[in-house]
C-alpha positions in Angstrom: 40.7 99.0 102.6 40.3 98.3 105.9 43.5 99.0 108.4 44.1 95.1 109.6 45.0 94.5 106.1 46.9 97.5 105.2 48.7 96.7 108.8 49.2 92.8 107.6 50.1 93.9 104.4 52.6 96.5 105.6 54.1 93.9 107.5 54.3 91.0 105.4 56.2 93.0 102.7 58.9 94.2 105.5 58.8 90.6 106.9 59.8 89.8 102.7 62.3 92.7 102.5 64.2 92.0 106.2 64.2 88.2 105.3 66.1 89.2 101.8 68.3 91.9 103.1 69.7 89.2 106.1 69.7 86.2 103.1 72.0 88.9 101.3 73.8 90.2 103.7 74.7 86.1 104.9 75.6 85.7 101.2 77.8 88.7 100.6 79.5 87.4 104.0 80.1 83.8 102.9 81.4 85.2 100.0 84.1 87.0 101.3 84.9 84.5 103.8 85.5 82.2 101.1 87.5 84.3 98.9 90.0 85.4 101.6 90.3 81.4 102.9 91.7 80.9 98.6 93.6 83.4 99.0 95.3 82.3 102.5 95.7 79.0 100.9 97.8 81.1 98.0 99.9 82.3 100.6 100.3 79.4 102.4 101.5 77.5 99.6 103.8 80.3 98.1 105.3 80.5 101.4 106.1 76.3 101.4 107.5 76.8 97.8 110.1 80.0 99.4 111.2 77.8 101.6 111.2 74.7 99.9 113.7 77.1 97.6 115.8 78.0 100.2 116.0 74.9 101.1 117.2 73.9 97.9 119.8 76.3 97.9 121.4 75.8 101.0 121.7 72.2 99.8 123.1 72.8 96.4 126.0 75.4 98.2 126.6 72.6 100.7 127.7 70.4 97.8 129.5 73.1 95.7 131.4 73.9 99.0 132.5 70.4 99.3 133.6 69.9 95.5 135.3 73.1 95.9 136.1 72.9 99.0 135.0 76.1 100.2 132.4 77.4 103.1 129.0 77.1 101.8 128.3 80.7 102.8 130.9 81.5 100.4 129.7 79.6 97.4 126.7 81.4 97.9 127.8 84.4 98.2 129.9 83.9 94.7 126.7 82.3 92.9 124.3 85.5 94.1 127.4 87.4 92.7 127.6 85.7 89.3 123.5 85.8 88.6 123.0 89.6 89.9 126.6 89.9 87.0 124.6 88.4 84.7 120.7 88.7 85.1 120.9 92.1 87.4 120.1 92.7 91.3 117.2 90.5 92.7 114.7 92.6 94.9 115.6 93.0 98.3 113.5 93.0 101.4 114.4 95.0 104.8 113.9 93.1 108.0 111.1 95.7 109.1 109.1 94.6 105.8 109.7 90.9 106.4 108.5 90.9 109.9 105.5 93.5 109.1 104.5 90.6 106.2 104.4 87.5 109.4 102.4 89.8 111.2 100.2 90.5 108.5 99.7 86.8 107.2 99.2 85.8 111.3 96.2 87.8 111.2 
């Protein structure tokens, strides 16, 4: 064989392999890319529903306070009593894990 084609051939095949390796690479990129924007969107929306919640509650102790003519602070306090009574202690989160979760989801 003479050396121009071994040299063309040697070149075409890396010109073949470099081409694939960058399409892959791109791919695997995209990929990712796309799978952490779901999951961000997951977040997102799990984060409107907590505060939709909270929302919620504060309203609903509003109006227990009026009808029982109490603070609204207080008629939560007594309804967070009654369900950790009957269901058992709902997960607590510190202030430091709260503020290292923003941080973490501002990323």
């Amino acid at each position: 064989m003479n050396s121009d084609v071994l040299v063309a051939l040697i070149g075409s095949v890396t010109t073949v392999l470099v081409a694939s390796g960058g399409w892959w690479f791109a791919w695997m990129l995209h990929r990712d890319s796309k799978a952490r924007e779901r999951q961000e969107k997951r977040i997102e929306k799990f984060q409107e529903e907590v505060i939709a919640r909270i929302v919620h509650e504060q309203k609903a102790n509003e109006w227990l306070a009026e009808l029982t003519n109490g603070t609204a602070r207080g008629v939560m306090l007594e309804l967070r009593k009654r369900v950790e009574d009957e269901i058992g202690r709902r997960p607590q989160m510190t202030l430091r894990e709260a503020s290292e979760g923003k941080q973490a989801n501002s990323r």
